[in-house]
ZAMARGU-4260 file (C-alpha; in steps of 0.2 Angstrom, whole numbers, plus 5000, padded with zeros to 4 digits):
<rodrens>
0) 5458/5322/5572 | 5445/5322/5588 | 5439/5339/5593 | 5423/5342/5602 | 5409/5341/5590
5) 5394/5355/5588 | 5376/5343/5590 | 5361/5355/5586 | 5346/5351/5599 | 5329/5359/5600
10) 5316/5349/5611 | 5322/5348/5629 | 5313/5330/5630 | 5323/5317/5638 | 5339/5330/5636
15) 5345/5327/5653 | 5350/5309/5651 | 5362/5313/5636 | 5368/5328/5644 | 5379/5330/5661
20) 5379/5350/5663 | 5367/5365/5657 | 5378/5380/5650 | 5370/5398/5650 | 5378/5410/5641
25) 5367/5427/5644 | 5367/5446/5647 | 5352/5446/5659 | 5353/5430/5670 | 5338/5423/5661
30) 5335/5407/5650 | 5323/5404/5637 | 5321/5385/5643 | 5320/5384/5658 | 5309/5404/5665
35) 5311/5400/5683 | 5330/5399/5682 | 5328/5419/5683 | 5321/5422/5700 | 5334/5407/5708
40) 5350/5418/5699 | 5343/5434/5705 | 5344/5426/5724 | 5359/5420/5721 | 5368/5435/5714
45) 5363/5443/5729 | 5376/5433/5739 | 5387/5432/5724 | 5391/5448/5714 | 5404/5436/5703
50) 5386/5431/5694 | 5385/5439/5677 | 5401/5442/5675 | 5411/5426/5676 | 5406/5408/5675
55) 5399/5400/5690 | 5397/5383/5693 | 5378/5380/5703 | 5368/5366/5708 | 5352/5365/5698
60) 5338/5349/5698 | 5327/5355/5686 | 5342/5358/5672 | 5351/5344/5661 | 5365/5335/5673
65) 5358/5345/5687 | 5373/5354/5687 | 5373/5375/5680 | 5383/5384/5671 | 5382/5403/5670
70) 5392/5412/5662 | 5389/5432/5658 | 5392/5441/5642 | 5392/5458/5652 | 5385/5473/5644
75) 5382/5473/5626 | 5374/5491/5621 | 5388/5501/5621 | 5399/5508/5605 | 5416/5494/5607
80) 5406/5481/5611 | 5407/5466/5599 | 5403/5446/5597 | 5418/5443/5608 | 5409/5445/5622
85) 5402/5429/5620 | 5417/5420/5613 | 5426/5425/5627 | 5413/5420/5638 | 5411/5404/5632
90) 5430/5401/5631 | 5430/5404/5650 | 5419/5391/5654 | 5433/5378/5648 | 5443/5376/5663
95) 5428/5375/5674 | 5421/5362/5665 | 5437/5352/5664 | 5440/5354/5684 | 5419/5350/5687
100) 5422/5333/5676 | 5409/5339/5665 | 5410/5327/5650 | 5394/5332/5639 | 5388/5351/5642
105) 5372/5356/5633 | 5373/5376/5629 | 5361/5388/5627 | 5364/5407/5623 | 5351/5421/5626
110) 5356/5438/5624 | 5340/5447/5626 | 5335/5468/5622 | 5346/5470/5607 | 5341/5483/5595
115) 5341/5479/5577 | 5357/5486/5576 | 5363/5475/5587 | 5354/5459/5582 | 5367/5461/5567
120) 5381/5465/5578 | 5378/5448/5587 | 5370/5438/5573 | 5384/5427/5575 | 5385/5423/5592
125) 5381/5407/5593 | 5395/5402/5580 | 5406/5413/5592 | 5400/5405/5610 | 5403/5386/5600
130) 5421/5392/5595 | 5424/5401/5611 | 5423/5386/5619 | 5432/5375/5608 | 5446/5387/5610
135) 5448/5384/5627 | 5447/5368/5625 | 5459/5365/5615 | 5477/5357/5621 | 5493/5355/5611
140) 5498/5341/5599 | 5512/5338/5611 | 5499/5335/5627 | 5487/5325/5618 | 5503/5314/5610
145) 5508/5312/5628 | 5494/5309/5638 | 5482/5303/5623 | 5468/5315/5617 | 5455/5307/5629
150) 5466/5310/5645 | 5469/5329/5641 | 5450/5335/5628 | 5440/5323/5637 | 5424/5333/5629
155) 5421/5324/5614 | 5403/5334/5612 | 5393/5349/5612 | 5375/5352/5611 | 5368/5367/5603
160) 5351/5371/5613 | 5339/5383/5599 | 5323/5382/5592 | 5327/5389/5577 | 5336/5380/5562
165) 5346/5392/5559 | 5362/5383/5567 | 5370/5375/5553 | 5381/5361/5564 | 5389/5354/5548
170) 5397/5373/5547 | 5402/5375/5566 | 5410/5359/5567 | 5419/5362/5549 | 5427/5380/5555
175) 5433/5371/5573 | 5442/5359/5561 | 5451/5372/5553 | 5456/5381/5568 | 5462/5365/5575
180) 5474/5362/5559 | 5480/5380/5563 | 5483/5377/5582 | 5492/5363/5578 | 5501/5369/5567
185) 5505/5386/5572 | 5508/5380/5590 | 5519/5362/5590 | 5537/5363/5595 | 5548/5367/5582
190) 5558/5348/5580 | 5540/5339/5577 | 5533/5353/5566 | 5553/5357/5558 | 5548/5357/5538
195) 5546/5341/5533 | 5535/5339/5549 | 5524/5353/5542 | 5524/5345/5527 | 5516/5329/5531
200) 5505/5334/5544 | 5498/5344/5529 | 5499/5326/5517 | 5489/5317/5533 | 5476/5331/5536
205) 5471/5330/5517 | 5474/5313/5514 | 5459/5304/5500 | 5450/5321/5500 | 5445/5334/5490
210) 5461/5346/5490 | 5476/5340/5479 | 5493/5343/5491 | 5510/5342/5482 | 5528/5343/5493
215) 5543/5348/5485 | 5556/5343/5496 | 5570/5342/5484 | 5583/5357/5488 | 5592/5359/5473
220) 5574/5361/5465 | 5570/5375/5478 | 5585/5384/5477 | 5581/5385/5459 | 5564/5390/5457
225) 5560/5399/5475 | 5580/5409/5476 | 5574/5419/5489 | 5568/5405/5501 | 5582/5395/5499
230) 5593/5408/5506 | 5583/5408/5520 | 5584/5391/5520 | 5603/5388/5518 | 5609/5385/5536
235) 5595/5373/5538 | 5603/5361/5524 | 5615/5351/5532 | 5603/5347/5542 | 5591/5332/5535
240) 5577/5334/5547 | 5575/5354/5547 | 5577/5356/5526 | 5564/5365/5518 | 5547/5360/5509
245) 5536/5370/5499 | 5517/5363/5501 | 5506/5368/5486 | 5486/5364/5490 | 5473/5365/5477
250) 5452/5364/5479 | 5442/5365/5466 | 5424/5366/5468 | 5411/5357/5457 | 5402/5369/5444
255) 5408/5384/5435 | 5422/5394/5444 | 5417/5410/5448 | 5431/5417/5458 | 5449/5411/5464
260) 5456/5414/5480 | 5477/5412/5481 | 5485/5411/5498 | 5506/5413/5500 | 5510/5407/5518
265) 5525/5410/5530 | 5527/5395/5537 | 5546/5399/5549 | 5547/5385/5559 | 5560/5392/5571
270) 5568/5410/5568 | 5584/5412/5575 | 5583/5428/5568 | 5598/5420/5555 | 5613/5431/5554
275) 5605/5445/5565 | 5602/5433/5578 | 5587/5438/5590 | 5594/5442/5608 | 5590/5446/5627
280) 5576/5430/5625 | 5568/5436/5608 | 5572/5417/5602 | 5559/5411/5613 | 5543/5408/5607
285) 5549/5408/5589 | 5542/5391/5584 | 5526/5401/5579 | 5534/5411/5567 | 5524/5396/5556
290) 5505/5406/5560 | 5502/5413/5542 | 5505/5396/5535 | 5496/5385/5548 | 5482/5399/5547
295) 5482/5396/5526 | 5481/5378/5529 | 5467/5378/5543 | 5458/5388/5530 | 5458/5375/5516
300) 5454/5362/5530 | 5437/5371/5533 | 5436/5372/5513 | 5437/5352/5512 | 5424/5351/5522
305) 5411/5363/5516 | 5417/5357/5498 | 5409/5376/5492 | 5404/5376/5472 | 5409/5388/5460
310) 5425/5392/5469 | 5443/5387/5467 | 5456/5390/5480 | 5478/5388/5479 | 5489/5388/5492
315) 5507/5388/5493 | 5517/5387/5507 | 5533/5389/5512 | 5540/5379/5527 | 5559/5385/5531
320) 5569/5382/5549 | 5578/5404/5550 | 5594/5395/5555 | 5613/5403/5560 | 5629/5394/5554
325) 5642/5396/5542 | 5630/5395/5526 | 5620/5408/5534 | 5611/5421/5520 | 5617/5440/5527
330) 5616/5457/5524 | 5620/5466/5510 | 5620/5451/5499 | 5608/5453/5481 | 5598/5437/5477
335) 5588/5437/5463 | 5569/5431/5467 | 5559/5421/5455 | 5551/5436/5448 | 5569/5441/5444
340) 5570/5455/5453 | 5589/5459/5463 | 5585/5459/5481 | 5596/5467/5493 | 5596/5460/5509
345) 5594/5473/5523 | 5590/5461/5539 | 5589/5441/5540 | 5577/5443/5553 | 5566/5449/5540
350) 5566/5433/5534 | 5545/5430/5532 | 5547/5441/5516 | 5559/5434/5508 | 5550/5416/5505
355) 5533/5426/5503 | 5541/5435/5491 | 5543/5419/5480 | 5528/5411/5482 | 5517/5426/5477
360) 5526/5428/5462 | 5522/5408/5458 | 5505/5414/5463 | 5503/5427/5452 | 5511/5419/5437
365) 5497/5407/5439 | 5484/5420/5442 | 5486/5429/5427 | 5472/5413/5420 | 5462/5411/5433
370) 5444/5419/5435 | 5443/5433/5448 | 5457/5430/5458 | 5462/5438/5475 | 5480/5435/5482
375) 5485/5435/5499 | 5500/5433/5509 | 5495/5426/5527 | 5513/5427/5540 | 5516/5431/5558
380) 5527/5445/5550 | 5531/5461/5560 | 5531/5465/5579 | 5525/5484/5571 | 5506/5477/5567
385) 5506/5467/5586 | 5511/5486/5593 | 5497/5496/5582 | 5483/5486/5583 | 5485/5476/5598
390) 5475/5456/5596 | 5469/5463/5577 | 5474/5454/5560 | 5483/5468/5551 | 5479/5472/5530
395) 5486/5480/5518 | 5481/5480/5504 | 5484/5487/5484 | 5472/5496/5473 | 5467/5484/5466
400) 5460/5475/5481 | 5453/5490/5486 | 5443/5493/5469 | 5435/5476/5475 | 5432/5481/5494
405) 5444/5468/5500 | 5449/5473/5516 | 5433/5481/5522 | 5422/5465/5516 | 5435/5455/5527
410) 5433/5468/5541 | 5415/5469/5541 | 5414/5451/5542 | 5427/5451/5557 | 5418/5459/5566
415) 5401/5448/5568 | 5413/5433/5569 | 5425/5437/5582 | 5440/5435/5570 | 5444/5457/5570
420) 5455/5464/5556 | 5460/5481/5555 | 5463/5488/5538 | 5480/5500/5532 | 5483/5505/5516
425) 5499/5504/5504 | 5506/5522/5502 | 5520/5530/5491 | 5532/5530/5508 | 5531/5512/5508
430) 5539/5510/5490 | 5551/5523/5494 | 5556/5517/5508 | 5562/5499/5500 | 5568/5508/5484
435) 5585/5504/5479 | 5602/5514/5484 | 5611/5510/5470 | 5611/5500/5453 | 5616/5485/5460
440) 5598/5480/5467 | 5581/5483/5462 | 5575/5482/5480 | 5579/5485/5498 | 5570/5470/5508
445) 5572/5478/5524 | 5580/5493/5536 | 5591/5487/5547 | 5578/5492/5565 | 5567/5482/5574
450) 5549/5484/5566 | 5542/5491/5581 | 5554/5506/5582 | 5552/5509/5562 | 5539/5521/5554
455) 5525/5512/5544 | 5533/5496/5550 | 5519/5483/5547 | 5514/5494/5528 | 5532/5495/5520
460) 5535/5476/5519 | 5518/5474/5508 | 5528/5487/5497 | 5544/5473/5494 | 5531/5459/5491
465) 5525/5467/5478 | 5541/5471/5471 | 5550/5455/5474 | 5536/5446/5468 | 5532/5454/5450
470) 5514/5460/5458 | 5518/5478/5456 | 5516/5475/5435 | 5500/5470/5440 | 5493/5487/5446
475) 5478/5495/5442 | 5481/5503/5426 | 5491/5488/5420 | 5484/5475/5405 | 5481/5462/5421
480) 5477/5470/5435 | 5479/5459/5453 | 5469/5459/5469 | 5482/5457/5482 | 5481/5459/5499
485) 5494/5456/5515 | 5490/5450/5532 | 5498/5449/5546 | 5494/5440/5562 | 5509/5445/5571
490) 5495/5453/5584 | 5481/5442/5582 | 5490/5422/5579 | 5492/5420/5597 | 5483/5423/5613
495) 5489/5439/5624 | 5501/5443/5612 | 5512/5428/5620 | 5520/5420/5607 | 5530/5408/5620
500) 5516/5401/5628 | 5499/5407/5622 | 5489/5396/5614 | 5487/5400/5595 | 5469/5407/5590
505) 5466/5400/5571 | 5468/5417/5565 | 5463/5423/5553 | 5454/5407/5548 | 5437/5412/5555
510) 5437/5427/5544 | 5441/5422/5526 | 5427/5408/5529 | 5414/5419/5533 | 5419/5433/5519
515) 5421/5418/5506 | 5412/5404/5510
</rodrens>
């Protein structure tokens, strides 16, 4: 897999002959490199008021390539503003670079009068400006196929211009990996990614390393041991090329395990919505209902490549095609999940739970004898958490996980690494609002609304996983108390909130690496 890769520099020397184009990133028009860059910008912003605050492409002798880039952060000092500033920044210089057949850019960034405060604010911004860029780079699966990577991601390297060491390349270049497997993943039509697709992209990308990667592919195996997937499933059946797979990952890292990180992740390669089929073009852009679990598998992709000791980390993912036909799962049927609890079904289009539903409760059968562990469900689940918090990663978490400062070590990490999350809590509505009618059922997986039109619409569905899944024995007073912990990138998995045609982000891989590893 070619992406561009992070090249740490530090002595300008000689620079200009490996280099074809000088990249500033700044909030003051000034480089630490090259001084006299400041009174040339100051002219030329006087013709220009575009300068400092979008990139500009100028002609430069004394700069690497003789050709500059200038790209302005903005304002920095006040209360909302964050590292993404600079992501976005550098994400904007992309197309510019593309169009000016730049091939080899040098950056440098230079954010000058912080406040301490600040300082930490932005003490991730060269990570951010390396990964901004990367993100505009990037270009489907299906371009690069087509047109061959070199055609389409001609930039095959990026320097990183510091005079510290504190640029750890090895880590820059491990986290664009990651996001790259989530892109991909998250953002290829859904015939190549369909299931088994998913699955052995998955087998490829971890082929002869250090994470284990099983694929159950067999149905009659899946109907039996994940019930609540397989009714998703079951339209898909007949049809060889979109039948189910469940992926299960395993890393180990060398020395004694100190804590254990568990990841369910919803990986809907197309959602028809099922029985109640999506309408009025709500079909489209449905391929990417597989976020949560490309995001899970971008995530162990950065873990192979930082290989971190003393930590262990499972995955299992489920890859499921929502389709309609005549074997179609519908409402008001009662499945019993793997945890054997009778689920009711309120809407197919809630499909995401379901599966998640059944993982999480083989997660948590094998948490009970692992050191520390922490559970997660990652999915692109409800329109609810895109409509309340916008481009953030949504959590909800349970006491447990709270006790532990789950959600707000992952949200102060967010935050310096341009990966945001905004935390929710699990209230007592949530579990009354799935309890059960009658005696037929156990639980209510969903009302029959659109998310966006329910109350606590992102916050209930936490409250069915940990029903379906057995996690609710597992609270805080119980023998075996669990961590666990949903997320859902249904705001934050694609770009603009355009799930036809942005690209994906990664999400939330960028986050979990810097909390974890």
């Amino acid at each position: 897999m070619s992406f561009p890769k992070a090249i740490h520099e530090s002595d300008l020397t000689e620079l200009s002959q490996h280099y074809d184009a000088y990249v500033l990133i700044s909030n003051s028009l000034s480089s630490l490199y090259y001084p006299s860059l400041a009174e040339s910008l100051s002219a030329y912003k006087a013709i220009d008021a575009r300068l400092g605050s979008q990139a500009i492409l100028l002609a430069n002798d004394s700069v690497a390539g003789k050709r500059l880039i200038v790209a302005g952060v903005g304002m920095l000092d006040r209360d909302y503003d964050d590292v993404r500033r600079v992501f976005d920044a550098a994400k904007h210089t992309a197309s510019l670079m593309l169009e000016a057949g730049i091939r080899q850019p040098l950056l440098e960034l230079n954010l000058v009068g912080l406040n301490e405060e600040q300082q930490h604010i932005f003490g991730n911004a060269i990570e951010a400006a390396f990964l901004g860029l990367c993100q505009g780079l990037w270009q489907p699966l299906e371009a690069r196929q087509a047109l061959g990577e070199d055609q389409v991601e001609p930039i095959k390297t990026v320097g990183i211009l510091t005079r510290s060491d504190g640029v750890d390349v090895r880590r820059l270049n491990a986290i664009e990996a990651g996001k790259r497997v989530a892109r991909d993943l998250c953002g290829t039509e859904p015939e190549r990614m369909a299931p088994p697709g998913f699955a052995d992209y998955c087998v490829e990308t971890f082929a002869g390393s250090n994470v284990s990667v099983e694929v159950i592919d067999d149905h009659h195996q899946i109907e039996n041991e994940y019930p609540l997937l397989h009714a998703v499933a079951r339209a898909s059946i007949e049809v060889v090329r979109h039948r189910p797979r469940i992926i299960r990952m395993e890393y180990q890292g060398e020395g004694e395990i100190e804590q254990t990180l568990m990841f369910a992740g919803k990986g809907i390669t197309f959602d028809t919505g099922g029985a109640d089929l999506k309408v009025n073009g709500h079909m489209a852009g449905m391929s990417r209902d597989k976020g949560g679990a490309a995001g899970v598998a971008g995530f162990m992709k950065t873990v192979s490549l930082l290989a971190p000791t003393n930590l262990k980390v499972v995955v299992e993912i489920g890859a499921v095609r929502n389709s309609i036909g005549a074997e179609a799962f519908i409402p008001d049927e009662i499945i019993t999940s793997h945890a054997g609890i009778r689920v009711r079904v309120g809407n197919t289009d809630a499909e995401g739970r379901m599966l998640l539903a059944d993982l999480l409760s083989h997660l948590r059968e094998k948490a009970i004898n692992e050191i520390n562990p922490q559970l997660f469900s990652v999915a692109t689940l409800t329109g609810h958490a895109a409509m309340a918090f916008g481009p953030y990663s949504a959590l909800v978490e349970n006491k447990v996980a709270k006790q532990q400062g789950v959600a707000s070590a992952l949200f102060e990490q967010g935050e310096r690494c341009a990966d945001p999350v905004e935390p929710s809590l699990s209230r007592r509505e949530d579990f009354d609002f799935v309890k059960p009618r009658t005696k037929a059922d156990d639980v209510l997986s969903s009302n029959n609304a659109p998310s966006v039109t329910t109350v606590r619409g992102h916050q209930f569905p936490m409250a069915f996983l940990s029903i379906a899944s057995g996690l609710d024995q597992h609270q805080a007073s119980s023998p075996h108390p669990l961590a666990y912990t949903h997320v859902d990138i249904a705001g934050s998995g694609v770009e603009n909130l355009d799930w036809q045609h942005g690209k994906p982000t990664g999400a939330p891989v960028n986050v979990f690496v810097n909390t974890y590893l």
